[in-house]
C-alpha positions as CSV (number, residue, x, y, z in Angstrom):
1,X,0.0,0.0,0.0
2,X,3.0,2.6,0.7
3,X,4.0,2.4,-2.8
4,X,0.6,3.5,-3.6
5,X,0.6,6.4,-1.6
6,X,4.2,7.4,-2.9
7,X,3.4,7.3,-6.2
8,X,0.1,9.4,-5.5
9,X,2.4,12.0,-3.7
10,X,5.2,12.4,-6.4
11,X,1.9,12.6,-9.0
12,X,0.2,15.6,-7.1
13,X,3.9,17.0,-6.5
14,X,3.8,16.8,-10.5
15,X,0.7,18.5,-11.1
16,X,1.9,21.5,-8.7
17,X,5.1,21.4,-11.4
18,X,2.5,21.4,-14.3
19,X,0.3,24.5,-12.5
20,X,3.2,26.3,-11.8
21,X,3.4,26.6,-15.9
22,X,0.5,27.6,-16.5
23,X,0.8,30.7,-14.0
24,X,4.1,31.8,-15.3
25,X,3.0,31.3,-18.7
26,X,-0.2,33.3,-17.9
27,X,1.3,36.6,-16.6
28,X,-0.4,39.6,-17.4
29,X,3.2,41.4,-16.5
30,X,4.7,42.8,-20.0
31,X,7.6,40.7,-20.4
32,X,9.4,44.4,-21.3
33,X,8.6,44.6,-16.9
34,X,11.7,44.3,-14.9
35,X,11.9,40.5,-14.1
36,X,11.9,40.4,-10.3
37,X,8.0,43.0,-10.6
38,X,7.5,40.0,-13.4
39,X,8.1,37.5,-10.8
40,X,6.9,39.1,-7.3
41,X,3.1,37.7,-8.1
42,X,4.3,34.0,-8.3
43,X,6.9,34.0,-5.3
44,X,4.6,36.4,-2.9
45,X,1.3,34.1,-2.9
46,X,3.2,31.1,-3.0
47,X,4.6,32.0,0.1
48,X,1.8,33.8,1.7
49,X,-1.2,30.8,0.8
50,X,1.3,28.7,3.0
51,X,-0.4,29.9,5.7
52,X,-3.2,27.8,4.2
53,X,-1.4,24.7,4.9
54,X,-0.9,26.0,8.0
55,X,-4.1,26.5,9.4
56,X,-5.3,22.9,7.8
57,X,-2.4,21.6,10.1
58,X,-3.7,23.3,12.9
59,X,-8.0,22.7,12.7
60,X,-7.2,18.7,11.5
61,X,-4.5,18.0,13.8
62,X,-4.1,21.0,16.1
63,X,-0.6,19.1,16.3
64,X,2.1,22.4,16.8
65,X,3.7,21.9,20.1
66,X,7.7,21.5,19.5
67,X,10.3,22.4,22.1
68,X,11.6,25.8,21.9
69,X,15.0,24.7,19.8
70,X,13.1,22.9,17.5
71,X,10.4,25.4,17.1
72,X,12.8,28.1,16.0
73,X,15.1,25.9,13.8
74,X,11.3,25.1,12.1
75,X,11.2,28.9,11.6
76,X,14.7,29.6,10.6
77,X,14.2,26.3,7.6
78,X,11.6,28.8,5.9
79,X,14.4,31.4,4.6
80,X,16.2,28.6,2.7
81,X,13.0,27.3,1.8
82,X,12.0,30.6,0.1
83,X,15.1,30.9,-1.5
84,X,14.5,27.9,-3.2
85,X,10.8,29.3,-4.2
86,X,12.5,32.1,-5.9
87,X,15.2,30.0,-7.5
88,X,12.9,28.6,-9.1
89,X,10.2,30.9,-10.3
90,X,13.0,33.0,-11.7
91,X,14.2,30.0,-13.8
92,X,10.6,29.3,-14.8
93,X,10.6,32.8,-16.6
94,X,13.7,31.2,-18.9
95,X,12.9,27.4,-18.9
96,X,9.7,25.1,-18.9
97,X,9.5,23.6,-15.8
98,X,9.8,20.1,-17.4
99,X,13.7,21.1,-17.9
100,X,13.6,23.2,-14.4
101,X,11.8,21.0,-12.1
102,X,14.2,17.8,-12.7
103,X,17.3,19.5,-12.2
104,X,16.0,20.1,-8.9
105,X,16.7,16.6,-8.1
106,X,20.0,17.6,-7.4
107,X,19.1,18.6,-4.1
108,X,19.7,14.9,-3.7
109,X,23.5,15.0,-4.0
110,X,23.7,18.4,-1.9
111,X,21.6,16.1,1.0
112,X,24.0,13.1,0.2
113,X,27.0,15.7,0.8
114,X,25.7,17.0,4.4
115,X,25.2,13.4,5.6
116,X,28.2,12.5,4.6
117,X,30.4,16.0,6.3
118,X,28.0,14.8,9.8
119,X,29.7,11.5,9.6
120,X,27.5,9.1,7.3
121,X,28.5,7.0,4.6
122,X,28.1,6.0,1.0
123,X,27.4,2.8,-0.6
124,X,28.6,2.3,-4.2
125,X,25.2,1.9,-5.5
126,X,24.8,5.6,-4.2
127,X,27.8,6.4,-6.2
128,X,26.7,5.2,-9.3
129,X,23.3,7.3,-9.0
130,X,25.5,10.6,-8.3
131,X,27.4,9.6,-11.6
132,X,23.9,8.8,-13.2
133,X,21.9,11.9,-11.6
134,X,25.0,14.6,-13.1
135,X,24.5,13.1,-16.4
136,X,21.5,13.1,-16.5
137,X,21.3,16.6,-15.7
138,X,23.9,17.8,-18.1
139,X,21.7,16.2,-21.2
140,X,19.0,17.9,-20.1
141,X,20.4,21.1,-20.2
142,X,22.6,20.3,-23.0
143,X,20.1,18.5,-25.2
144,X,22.7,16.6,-26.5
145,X,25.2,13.8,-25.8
146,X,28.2,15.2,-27.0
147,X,30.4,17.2,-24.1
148,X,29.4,21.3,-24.3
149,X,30.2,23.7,-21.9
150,X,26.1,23.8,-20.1
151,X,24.1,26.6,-19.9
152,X,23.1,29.2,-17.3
153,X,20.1,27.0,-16.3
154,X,22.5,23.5,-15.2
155,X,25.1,26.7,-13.7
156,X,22.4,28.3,-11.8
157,X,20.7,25.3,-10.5
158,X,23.5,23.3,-9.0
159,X,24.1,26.5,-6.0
160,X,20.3,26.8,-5.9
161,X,19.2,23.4,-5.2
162,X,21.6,23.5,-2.0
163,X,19.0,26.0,-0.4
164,X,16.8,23.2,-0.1
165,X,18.9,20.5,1.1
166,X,19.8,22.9,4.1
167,X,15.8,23.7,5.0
168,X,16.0,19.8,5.1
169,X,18.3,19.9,7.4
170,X,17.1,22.3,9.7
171,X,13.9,20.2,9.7
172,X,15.6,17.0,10.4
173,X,17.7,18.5,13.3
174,X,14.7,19.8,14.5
175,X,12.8,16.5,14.3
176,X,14.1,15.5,17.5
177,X,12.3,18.2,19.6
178,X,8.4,17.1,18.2
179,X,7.1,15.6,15.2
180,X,7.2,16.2,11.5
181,X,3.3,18.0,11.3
182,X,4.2,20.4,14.1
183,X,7.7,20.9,12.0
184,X,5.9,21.5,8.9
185,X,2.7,23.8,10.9
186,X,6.1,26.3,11.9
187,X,7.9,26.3,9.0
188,X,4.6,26.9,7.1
189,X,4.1,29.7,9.3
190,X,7.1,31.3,8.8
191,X,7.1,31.3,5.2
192,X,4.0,32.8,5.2
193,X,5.4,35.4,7.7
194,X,8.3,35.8,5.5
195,X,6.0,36.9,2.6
196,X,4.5,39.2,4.3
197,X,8.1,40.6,4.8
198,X,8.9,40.7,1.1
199,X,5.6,42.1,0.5
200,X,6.3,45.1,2.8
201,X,10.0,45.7,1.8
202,X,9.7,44.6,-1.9
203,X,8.5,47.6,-3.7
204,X,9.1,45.0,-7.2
205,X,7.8,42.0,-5.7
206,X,4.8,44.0,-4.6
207,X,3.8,45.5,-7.8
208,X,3.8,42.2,-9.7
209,X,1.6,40.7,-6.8
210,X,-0.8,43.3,-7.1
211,X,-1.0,43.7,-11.2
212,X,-1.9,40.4,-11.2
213,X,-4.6,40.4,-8.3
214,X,-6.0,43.6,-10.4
215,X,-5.5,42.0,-14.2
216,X,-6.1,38.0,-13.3
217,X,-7.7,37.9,-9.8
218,X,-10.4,35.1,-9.7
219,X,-7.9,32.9,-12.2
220,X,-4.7,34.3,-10.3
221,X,-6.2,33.5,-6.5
222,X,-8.1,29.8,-7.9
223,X,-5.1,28.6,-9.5
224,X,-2.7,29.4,-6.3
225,X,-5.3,28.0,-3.9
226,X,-5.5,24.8,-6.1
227,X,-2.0,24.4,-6.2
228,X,-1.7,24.8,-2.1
229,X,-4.2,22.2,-1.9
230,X,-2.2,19.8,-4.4
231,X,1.0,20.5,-2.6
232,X,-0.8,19.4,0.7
233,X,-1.9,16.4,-0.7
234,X,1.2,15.4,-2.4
235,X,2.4,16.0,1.4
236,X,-0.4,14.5,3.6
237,X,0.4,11.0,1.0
238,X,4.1,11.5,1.8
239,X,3.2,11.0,5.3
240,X,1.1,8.0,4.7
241,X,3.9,6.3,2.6
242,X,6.9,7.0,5.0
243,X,4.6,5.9,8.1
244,X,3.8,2.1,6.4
245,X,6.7,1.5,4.3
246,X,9.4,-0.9,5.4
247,X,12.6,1.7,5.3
248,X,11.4,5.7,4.6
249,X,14.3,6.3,2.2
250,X,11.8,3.9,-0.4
251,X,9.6,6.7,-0.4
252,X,12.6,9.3,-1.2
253,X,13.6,7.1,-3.6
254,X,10.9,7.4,-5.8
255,X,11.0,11.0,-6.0
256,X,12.4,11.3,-9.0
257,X,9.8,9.8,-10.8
258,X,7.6,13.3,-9.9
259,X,9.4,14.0,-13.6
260,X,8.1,11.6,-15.5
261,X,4.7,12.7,-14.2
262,X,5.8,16.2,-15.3
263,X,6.4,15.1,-18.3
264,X,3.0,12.8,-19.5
265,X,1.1,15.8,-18.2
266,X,3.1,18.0,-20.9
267,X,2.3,15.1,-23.4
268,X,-1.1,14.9,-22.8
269,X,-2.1,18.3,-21.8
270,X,0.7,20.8,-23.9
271,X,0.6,24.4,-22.7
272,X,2.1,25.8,-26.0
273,X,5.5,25.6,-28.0
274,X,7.5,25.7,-24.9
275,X,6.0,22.7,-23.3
276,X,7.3,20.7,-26.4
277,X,9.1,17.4,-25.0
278,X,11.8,15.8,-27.4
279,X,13.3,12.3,-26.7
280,X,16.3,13.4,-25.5
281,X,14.3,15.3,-22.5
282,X,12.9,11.6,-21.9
283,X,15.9,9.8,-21.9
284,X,17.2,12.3,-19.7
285,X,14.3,12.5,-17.3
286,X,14.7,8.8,-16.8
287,X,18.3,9.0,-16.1
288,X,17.9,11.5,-13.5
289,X,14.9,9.2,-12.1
290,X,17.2,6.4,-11.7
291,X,20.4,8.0,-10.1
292,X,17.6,9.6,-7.5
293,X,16.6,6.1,-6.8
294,X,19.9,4.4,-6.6
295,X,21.3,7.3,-3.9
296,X,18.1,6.8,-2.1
297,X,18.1,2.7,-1.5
């Protein structure tokens, strides 16, 4: 039954990939607009509809209570956490999220890397998926398989992807001082709070928000609220699957297939020329599926 429920979580997880297209490519912000006003709509209710997932934490659970060390380590994993929002909504304006979303994966290595620096180990299978993930990765932004310098997008991810594996962190440090709902209520919180923060001090960010609550509200505010509560389900499955299945990494290790959704929902359902897939995206995709896998088992 886990495998059930970890599919159904890296499936939803997809679908948040595949809406997060269609909001970038549906911005009423000139593309002649400076890109972080372009981008402040997408990056400000992403963050501030997380207190959304908050409060469903709170009225189905009413599970917060974490000891003061692990409450604020909660709160401090939401900076990183936005970081990596804005990562990569900023790519989105450049690249399809079918070429953004699975270089992402390489969060993987980065969270490999900090096990390892606290003392962990590495078995050769998880060797063989780093060597498998990277190549992966570089066809994918290369689009070939002959050796090219990579572009900005491979470049830019590889740094940004850390900001994520060291939110992880802070959440598992913190795991020791409650459980992983209350973790999740504070660090939902706090991004939240955090967008509030950009919101007040980010003149840019603040005028792309509002352009598009004034030009696409209903369509704008629907969207973002169906995406929350697709991102909440991908994470409420998540739980179910790490609680029942045999060894939790099973359930990380079948992240990477949350491309491969990505990628039938482009096939099925195209959102224009830039949502185009060719085969060597696919035999790419599956690469970096497989290196997730074998660094996860």
């Amino acid at each position: 039954m886990w495998i059930i429920y970890a599919l159904a979580s890296v499936f939803l997880q997809g679908v948040v990939n595949y809406i997060d297209e269609h909001l970038t490519n549906n911005n009423k912000v000139g593309e002649n607009t400076d890109i972080h006003t372009r981008i402040g709509g997408l990056l400000l209710i992403s963050t501030l509809m997380s207190f959304v997932g908050a409060f469903l934490i709170w009225f189905f659970t009413r599970d917060i209570l974490l000891t003061k060390e692990a409450r604020y380590l909660a709160m401090a994993s939401s900076i990183p956490m936005v970081a990596f929002y804005a990562a990569f909504f900023y790519l989105l304006l450049s690249y399809p999220v079918h070429l953004v979303g699975p270089l992402f994966q390489i969060s993987t290595i980065w969270m490999l890397v900090i096990e390892l620096l606290m003392g962990g180990s590495i078995t050769s299978l998880g060797l063989l998926g780093i060597v498998v993930l990277i190549y992966g990765a570089y066809i994918l932004d290369a689009g070939t398989l002959r050796w090219k310098i990579p572009t900005k997008l491979l470049l830019i991810s590889i740094p940004a992807t850390s900001t994520y594996a060291f939110a992880l962190l802070l959440v598992r440090t913190a795991s020791t001082g409650g459980t992983g709902m209350a973790i999740t209520f504070w660090q939902m919180f706090s991004i939240g709070l955090t967008g509030i923060i950009l919101f007040i001090f980010s003149r840019k960010y603040r005028n792309g928000f509002v352009i598009r609550i004034k030009e696409q509200g209903k369509s704008f505010l629907g969207f973002s609220f169906l995406n929350e509560m697709t991102a909440e389900g991908s994470f409420l499955f998540a739980n179910l699957a790490v609680a029942i299945a045999p060894i939790g990494a099973y359930v990380s290790a079948m992240s990477g297939v949350q491309s491969v959704f990505v990628l039938l929902l482009f096939y099925f359902f195209p959102q224009g020329e830039r949502s185009k897939i060719t085969a060597m995206q696919w035999f790419s995709v599956i690469l970096i599926s497989i290196g997730v896998f074998l660094i996860n088992i």
